[in-house]
Structures are given as C-alpha cells and as structure tokens.
N, CA, C and O atoms as a Tinker XYZ file with bonds, in Angstrom:
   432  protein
     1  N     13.751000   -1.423000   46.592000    73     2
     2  CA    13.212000   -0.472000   45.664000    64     1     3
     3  C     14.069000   -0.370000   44.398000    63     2     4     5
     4  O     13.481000   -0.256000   43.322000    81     3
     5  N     15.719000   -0.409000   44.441000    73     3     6
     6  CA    16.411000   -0.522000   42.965000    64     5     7
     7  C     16.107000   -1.671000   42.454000    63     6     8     9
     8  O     16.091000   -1.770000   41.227000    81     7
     9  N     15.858000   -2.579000   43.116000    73     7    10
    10  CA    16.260000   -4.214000   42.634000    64     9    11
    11  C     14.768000   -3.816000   41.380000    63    10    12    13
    12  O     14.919000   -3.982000   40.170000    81    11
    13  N     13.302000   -3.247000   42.050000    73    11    14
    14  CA    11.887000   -3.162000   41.182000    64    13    15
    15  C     12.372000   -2.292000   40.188000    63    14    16    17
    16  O     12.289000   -2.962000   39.159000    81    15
    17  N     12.870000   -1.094000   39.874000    73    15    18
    18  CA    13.384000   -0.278000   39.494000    64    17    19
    19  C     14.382000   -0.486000   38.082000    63    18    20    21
    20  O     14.404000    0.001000   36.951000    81    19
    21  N     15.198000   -1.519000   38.860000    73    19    22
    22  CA    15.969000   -1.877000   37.450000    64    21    23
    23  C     15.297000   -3.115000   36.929000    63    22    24    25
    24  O     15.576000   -3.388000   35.761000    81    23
    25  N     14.324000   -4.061000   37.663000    73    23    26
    26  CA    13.584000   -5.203000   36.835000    64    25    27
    27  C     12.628000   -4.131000   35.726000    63    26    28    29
    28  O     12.604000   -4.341000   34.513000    81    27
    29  N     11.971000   -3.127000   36.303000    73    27    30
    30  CA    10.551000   -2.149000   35.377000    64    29    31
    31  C     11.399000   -1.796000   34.056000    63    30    32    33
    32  O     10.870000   -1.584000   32.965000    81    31
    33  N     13.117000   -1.752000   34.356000    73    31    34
    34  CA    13.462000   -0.969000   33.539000    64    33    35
    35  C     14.330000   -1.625000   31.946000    63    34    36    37
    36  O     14.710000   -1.246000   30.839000    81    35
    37  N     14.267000   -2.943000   32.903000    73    35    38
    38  CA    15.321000   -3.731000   31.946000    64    37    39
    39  C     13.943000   -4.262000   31.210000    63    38    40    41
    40  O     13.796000   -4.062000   30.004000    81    39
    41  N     12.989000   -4.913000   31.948000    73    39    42
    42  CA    11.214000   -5.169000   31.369000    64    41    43
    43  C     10.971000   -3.661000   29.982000    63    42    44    45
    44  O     10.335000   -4.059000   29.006000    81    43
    45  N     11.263000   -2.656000   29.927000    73    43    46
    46  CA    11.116000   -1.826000   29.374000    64    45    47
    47  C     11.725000   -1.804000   28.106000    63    46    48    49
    48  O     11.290000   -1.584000   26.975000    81    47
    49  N     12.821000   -2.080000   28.553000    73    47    50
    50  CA    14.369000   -2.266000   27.423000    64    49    51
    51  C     13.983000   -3.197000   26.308000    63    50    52    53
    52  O     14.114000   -2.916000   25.117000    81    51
    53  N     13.489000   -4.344000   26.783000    73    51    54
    54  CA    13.086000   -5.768000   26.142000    64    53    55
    55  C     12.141000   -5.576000   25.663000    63    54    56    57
    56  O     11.836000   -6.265000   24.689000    81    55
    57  N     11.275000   -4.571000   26.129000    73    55    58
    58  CA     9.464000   -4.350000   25.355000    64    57    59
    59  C     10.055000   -3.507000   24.239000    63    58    60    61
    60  O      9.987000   -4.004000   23.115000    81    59
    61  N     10.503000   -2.566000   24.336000    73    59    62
    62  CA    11.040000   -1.756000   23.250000    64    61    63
    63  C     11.774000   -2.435000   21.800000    63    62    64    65
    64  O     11.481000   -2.303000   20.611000    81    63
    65  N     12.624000   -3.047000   22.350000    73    63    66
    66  CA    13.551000   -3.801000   21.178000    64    65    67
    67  C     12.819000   -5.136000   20.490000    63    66    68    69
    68  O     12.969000   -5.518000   19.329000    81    67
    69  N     11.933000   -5.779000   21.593000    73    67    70
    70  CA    10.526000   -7.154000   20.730000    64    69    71
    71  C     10.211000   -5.450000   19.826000    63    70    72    73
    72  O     10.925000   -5.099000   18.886000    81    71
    73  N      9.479000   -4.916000   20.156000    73    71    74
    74  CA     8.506000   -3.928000   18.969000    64    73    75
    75  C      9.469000   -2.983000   17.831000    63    74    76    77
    76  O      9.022000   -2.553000   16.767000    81    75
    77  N     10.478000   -2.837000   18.188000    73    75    78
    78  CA    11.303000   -2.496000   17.574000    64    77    79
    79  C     11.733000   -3.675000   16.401000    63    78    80    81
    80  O     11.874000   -3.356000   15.221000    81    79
    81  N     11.854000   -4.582000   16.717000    73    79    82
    82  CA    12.318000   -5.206000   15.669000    64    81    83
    83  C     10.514000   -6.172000   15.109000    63    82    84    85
    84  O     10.785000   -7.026000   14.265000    81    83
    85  N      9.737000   -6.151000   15.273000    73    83    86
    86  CA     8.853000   -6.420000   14.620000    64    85    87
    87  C      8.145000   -5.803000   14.319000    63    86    88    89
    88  O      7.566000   -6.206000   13.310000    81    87
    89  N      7.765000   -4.764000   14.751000    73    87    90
    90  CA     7.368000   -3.928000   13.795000    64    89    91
    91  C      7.562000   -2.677000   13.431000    63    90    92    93
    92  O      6.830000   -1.966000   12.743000    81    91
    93  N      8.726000   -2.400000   13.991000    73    91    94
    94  CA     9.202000   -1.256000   13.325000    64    93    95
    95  C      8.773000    0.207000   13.817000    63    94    96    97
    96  O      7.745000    0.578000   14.384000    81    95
    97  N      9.870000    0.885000   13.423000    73    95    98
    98  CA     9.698000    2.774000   14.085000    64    97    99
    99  C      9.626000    3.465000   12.856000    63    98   100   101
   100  O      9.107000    4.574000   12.726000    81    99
   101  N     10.220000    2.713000   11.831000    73    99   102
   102  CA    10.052000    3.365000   10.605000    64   101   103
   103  C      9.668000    3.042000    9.429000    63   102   104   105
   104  O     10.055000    1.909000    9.145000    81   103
   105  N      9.020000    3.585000    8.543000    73   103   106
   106  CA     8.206000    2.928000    7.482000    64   105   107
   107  C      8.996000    2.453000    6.238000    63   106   108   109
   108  O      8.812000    2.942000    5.124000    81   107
   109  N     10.004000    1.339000    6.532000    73   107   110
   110  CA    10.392000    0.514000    5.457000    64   109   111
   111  C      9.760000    0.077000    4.300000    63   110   112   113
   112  O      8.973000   -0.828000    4.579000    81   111
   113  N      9.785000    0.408000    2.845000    73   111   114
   114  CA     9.276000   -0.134000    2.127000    64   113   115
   115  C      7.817000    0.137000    1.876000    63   114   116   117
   116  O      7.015000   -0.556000    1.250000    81   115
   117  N      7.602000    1.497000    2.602000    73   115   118
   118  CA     6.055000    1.890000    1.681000    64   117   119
   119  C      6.186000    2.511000    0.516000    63   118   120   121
   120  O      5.388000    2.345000   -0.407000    81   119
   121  N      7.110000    3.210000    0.465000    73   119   122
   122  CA     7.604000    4.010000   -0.474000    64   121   123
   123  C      8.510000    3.817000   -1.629000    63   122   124   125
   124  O      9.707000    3.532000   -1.666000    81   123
   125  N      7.786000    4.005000   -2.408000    73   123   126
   126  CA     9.123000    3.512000   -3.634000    64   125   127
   127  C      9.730000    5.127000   -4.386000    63   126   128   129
   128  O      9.173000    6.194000   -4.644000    81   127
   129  N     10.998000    4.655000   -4.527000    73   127   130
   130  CA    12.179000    5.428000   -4.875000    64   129   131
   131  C     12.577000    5.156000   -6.397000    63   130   132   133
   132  O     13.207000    4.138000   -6.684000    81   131
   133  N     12.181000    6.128000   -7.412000    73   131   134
   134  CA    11.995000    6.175000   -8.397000    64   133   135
   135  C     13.412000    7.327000   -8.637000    63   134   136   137
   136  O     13.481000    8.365000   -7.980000    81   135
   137  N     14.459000    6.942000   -9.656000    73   135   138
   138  CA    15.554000    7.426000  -10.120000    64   137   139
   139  C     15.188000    7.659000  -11.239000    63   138   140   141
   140  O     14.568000    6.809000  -11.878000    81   139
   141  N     15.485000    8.860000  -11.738000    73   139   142
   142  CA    15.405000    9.401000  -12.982000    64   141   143
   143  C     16.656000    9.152000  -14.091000    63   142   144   145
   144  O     17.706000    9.562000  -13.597000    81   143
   145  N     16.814000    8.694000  -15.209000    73   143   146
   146  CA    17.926000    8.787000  -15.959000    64   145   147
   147  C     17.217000    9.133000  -16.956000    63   146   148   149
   148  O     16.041000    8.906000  -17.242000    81   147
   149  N     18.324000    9.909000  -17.646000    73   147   150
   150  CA    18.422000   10.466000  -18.984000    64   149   151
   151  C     19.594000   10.317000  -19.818000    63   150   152   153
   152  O     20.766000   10.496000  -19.487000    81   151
   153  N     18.949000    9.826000  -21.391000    73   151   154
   154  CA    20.138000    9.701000  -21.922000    64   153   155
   155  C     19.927000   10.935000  -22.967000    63   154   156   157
   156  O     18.938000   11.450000  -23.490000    81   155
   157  N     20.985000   11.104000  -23.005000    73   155   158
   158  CA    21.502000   12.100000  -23.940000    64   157   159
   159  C     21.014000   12.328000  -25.377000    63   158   160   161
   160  O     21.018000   13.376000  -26.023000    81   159
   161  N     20.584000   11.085000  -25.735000    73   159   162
   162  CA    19.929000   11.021000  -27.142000    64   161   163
   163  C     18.241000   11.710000  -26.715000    63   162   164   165
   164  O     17.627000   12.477000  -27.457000    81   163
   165  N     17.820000   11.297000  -25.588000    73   163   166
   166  CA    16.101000   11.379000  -25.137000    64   165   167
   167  C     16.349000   13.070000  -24.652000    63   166   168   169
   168  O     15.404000   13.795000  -24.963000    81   167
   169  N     17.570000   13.794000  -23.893000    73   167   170
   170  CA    17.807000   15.547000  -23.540000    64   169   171
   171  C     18.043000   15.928000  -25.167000    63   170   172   173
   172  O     17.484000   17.017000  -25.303000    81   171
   173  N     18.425000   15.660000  -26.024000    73   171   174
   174  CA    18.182000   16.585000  -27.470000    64   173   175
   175  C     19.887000   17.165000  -27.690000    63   174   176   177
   176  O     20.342000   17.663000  -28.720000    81   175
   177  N     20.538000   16.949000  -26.532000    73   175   178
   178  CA    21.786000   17.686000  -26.594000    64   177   179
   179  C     22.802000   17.569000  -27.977000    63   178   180   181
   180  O     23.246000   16.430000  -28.124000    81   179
   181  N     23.101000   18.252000  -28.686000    73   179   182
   182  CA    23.782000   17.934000  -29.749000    64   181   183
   183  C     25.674000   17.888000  -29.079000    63   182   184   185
   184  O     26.249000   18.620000  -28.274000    81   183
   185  N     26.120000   16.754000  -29.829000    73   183   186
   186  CA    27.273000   16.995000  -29.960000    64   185   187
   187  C     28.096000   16.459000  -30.766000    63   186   188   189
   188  O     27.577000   15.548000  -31.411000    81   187
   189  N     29.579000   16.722000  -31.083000    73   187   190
   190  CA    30.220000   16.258000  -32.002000    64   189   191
   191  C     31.441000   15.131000  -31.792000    63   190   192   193
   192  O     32.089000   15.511000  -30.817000    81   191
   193  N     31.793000   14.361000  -32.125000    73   191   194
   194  CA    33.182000   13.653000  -31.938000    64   193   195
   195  C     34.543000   13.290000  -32.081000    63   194   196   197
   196  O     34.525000   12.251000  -32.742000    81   195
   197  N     35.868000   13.631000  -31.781000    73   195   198
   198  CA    36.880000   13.720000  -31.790000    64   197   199
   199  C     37.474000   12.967000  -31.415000    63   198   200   201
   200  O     36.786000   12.291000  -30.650000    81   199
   201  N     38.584000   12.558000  -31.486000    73   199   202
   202  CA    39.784000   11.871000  -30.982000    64   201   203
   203  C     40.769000   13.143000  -30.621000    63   202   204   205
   204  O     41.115000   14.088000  -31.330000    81   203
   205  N     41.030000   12.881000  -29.521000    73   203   206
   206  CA    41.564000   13.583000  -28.648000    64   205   207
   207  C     43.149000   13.178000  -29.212000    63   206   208   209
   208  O     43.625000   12.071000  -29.464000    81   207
   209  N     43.698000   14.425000  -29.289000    73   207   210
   210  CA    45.300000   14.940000  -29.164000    64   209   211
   211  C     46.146000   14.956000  -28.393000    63   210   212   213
   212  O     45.650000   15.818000  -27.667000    81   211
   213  N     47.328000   14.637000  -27.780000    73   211   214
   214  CA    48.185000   14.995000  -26.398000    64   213   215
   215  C     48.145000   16.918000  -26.498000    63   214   216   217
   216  O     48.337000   17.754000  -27.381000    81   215
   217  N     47.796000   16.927000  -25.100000    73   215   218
   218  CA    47.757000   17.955000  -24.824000    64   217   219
   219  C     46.101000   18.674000  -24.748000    63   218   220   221
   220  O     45.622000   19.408000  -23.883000    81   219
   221  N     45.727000   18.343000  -25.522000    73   219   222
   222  CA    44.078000   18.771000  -25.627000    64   221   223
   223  C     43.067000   18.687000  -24.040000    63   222   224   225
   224  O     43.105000   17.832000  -23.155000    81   223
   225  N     42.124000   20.072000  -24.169000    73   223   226
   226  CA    41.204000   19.478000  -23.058000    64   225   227
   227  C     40.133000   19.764000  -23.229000    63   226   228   229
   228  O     39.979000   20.373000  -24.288000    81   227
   229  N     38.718000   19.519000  -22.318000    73   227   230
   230  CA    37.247000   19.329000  -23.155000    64   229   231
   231  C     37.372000   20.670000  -23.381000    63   230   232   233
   232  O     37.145000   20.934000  -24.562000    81   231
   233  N     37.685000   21.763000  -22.613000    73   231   234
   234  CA    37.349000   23.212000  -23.174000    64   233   235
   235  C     38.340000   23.909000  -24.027000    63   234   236   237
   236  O     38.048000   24.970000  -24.579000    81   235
   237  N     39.609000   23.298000  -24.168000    73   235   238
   238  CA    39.694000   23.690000  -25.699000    64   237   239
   239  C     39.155000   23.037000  -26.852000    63   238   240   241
   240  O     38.406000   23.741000  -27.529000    81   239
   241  N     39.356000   21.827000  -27.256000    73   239   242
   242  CA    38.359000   21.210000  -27.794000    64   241   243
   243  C     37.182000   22.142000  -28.182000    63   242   244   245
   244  O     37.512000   22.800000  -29.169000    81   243
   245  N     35.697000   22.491000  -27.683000    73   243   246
   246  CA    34.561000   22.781000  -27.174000    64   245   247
   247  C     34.853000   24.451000  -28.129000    63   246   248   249
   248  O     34.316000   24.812000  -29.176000    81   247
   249  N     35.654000   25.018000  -27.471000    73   247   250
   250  CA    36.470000   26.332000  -27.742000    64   249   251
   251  C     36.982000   26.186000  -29.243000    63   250   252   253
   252  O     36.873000   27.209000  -29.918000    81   251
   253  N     37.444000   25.232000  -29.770000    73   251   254
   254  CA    38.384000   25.003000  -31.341000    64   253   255
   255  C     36.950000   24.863000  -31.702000    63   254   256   257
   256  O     36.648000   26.027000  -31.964000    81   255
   257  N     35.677000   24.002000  -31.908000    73   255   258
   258  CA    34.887000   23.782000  -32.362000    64   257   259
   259  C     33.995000   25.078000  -32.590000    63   258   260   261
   260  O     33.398000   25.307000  -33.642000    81   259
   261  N     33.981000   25.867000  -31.508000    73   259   262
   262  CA    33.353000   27.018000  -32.274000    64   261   263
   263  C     34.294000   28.330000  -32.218000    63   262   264   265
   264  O     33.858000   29.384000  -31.756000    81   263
   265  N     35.363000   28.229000  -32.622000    73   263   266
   266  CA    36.339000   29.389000  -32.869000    64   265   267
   267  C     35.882000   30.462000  -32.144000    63   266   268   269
   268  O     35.276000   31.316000  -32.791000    81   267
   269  N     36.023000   30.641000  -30.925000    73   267   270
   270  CA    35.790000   31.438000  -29.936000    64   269   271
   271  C     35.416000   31.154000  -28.713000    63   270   272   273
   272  O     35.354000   29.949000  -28.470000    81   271
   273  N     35.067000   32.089000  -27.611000    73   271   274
   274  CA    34.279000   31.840000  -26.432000    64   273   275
   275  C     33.479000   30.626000  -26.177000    63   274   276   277
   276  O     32.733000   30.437000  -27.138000    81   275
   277  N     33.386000   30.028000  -25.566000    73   275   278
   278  CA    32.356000   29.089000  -24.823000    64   277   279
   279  C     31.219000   30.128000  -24.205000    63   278   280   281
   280  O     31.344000   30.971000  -23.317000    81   279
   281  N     29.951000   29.721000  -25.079000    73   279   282
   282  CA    28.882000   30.944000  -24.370000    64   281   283
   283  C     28.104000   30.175000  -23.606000    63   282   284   285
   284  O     26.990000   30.099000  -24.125000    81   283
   285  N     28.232000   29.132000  -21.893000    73   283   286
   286  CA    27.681000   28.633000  -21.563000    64   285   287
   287  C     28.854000   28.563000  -20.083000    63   286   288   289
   288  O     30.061000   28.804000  -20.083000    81   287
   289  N     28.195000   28.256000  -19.225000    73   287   290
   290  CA    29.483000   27.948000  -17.824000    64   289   291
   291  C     30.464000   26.560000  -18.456000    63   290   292   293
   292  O     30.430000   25.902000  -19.496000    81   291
   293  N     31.255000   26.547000  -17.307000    73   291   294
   294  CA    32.426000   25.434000  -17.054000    64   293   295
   295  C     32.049000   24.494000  -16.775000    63   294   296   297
   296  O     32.578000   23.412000  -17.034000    81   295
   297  N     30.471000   24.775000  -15.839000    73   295   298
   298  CA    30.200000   23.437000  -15.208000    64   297   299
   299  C     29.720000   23.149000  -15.884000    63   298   300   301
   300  O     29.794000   21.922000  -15.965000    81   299
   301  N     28.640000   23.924000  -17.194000    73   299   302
   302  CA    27.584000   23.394000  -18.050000    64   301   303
   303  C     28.343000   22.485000  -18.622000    63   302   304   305
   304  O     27.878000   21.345000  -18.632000    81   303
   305  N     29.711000   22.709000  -19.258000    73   303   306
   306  CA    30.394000   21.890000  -20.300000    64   305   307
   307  C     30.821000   20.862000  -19.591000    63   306   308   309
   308  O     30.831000   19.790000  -20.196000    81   307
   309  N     31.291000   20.859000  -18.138000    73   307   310
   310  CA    31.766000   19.526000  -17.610000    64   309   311
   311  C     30.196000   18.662000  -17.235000    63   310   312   313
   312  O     30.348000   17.441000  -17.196000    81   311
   313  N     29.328000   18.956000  -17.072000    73   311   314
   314  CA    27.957000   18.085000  -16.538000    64   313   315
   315  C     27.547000   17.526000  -18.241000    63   314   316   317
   316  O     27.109000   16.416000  -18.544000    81   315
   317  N     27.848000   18.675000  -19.163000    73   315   318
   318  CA    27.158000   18.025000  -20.767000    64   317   319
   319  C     28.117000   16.777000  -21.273000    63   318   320   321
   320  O     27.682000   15.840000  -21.943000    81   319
   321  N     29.492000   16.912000  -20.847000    73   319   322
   322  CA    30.665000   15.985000  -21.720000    64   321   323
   323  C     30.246000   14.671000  -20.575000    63   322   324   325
   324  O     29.910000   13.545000  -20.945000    81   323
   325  N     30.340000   15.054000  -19.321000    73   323   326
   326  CA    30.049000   13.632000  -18.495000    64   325   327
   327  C     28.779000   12.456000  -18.754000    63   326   328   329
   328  O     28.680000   11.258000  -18.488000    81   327
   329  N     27.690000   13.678000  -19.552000    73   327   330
   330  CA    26.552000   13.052000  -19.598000    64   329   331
   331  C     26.592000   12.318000  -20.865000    63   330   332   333
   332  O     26.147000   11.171000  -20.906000    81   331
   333  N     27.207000   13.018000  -22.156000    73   331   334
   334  CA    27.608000   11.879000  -23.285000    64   333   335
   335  C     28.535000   10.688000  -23.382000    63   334   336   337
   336  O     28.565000    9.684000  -24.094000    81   335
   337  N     29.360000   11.222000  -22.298000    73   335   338
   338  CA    30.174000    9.820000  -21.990000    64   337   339
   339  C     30.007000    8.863000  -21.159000    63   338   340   341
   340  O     30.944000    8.127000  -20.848000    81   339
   341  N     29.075000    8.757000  -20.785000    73   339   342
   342  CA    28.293000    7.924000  -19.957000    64   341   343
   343  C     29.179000    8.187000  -18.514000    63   342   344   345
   344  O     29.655000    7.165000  -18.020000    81   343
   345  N     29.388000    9.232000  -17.937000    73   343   346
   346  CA    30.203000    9.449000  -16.205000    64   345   347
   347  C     31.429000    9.801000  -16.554000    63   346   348   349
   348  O     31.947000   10.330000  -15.571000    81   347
   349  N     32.450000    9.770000  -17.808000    73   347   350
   350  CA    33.419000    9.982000  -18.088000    64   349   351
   351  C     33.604000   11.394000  -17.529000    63   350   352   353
   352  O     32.858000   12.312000  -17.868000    81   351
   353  N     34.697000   11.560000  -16.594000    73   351   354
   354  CA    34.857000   12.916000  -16.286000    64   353   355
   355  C     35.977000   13.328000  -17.238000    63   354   356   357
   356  O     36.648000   12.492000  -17.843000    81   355
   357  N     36.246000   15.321000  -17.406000    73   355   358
   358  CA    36.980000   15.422000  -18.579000    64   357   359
   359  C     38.465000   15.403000  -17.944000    63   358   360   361
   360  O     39.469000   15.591000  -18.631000    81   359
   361  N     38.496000   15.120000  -16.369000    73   359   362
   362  CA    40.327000   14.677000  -16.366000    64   361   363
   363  C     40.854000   13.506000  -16.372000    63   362   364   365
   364  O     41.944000   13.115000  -15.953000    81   363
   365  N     39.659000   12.758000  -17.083000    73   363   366
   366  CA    39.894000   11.175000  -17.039000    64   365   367
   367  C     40.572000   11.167000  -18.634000    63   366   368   369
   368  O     41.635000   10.550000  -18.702000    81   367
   369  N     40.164000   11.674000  -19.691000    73   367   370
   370  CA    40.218000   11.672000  -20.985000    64   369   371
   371  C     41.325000   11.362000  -21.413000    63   370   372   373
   372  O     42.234000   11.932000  -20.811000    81   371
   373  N     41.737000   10.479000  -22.460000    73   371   374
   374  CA    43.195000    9.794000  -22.593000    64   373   375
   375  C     42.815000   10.197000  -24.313000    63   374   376   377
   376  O     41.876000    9.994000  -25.083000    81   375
   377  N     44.239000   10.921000  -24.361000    73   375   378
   378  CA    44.621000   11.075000  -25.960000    64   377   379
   379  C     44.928000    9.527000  -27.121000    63   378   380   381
   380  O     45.723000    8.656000  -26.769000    81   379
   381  N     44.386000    9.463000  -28.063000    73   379   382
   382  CA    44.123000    8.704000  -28.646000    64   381   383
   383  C     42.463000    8.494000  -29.099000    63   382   384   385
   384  O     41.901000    8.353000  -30.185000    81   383
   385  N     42.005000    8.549000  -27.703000    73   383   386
   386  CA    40.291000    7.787000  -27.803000    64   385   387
   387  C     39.583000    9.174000  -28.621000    63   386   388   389
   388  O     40.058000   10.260000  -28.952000    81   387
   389  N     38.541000    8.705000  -28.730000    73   387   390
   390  CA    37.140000    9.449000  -29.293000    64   389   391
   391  C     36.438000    9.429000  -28.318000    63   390   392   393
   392  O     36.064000    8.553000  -27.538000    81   391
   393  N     36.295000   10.404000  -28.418000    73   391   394
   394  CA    34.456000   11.412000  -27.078000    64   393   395
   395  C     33.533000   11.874000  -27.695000    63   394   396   397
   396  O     33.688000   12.269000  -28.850000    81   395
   397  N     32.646000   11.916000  -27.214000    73   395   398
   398  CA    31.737000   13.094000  -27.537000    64   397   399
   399  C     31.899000   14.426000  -26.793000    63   398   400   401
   400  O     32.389000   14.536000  -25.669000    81   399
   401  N     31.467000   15.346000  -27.494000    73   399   402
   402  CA    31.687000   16.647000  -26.897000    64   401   403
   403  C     30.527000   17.331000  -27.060000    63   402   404   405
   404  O     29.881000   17.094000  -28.080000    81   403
   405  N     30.142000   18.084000  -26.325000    73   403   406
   406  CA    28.363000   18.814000  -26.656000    64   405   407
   407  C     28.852000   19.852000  -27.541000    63   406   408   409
   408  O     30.040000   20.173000  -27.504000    81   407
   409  N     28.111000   20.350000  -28.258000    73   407   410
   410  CA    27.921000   21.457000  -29.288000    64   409   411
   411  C     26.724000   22.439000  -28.735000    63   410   412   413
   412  O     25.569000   22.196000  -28.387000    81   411
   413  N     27.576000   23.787000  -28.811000    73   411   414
   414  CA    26.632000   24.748000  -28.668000    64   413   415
   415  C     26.869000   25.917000  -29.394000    63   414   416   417
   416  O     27.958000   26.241000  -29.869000    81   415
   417  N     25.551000   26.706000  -29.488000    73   415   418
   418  CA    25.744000   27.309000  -30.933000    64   417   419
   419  C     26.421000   28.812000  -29.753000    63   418   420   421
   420  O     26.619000   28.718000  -28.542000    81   419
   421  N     26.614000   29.936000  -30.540000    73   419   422
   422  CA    27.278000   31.141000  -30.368000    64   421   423
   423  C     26.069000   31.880000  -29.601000    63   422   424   425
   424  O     26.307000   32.759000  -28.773000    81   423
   425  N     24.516000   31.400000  -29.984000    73   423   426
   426  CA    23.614000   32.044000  -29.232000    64   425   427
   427  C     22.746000   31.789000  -27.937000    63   426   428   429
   428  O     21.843000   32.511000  -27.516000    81   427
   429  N     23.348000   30.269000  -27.240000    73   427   430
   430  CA    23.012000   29.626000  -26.445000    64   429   431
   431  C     23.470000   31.054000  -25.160000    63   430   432
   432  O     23.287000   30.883000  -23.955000    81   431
C-alpha cells in the first residue's frame, strides 16, 4: 500500500511540474508595464542655476535665492533638485559644478 502511495504521489509531483513549466500558474506576459517618466522641461517646474560654493547646500542655496523661508517641504525641494538633475541626490553635490535648483515663488 506505501510502495502505490508514493508511486500516485511522485506520478503527481511530475504531473504538476510537466504543467507547471508549460504552461504556466501565472500569466507571464499578458500584461504590459508601462513606466511613466517625466522630464522636467514637460512638469513646467522652473528653476535656476548655480555653481555651487564649499560649504553650500540645496536648501541654502534654494533659501539665498529667495531671501527667506522655503514655502514648500524638504522633501518637495529634495524630489524637485533630484528631478532636474537627472537622480542627482543633494548629498551627492560637489562644489565647483553647476545644478539646477527649482525656483519657487514666496506664494507657492
């Protein structure tokens, strides 16, 4: 009775893995996966460009440009500077180079 038992079962094992690999449990490739990008010129975002100073960072920078407060979050300004620099994050930024920096007005 084990000897039928483990033949039904190993017979089972083998039926599973033939259909498993031909035709599949899951729907590979019906679906297409469409990524969105945006460039910065096509979002409208304004910004301005600098060469960065020793010592400088995007939110002073951002902050010197409009002599006061930043009226927008931290993250807004780190997701807007990454997106003009094509992924450039702002603790990557090396004094010397030129960035872009987003511009926002006092009433944003």
């Amino acid at each position: 009775m084990r000897r039928i038992a483990g033949i039904l079962l190993s017979v089972l094992v083998i039926y599973v893995i033939y259909y498993d690999l031909n035709h599949g449990t899951l729907r590979a490739g019906t679906e297409q996966v469409l990524e969105a990008s945006t460039k910065p010129e096509e979002m409208g975002l304004p910004y301005f460009e600098k060469k960065v100073s020793p010592g400088e960072t995007v939110l002073s920078i951002v902050e010197m440009n409009l002599d006061g407060p930043i009226p927008v979050s931290i993250e807004d300004v780190v997701s807007d500077f990454s997106v003009l620099n094509k992924g450039t994050k702002p603790q990557e930024i090396k004094s010397g180079q030129t960035y872009k920096f987003p511009e926002y007005n006092q009433n944003n």
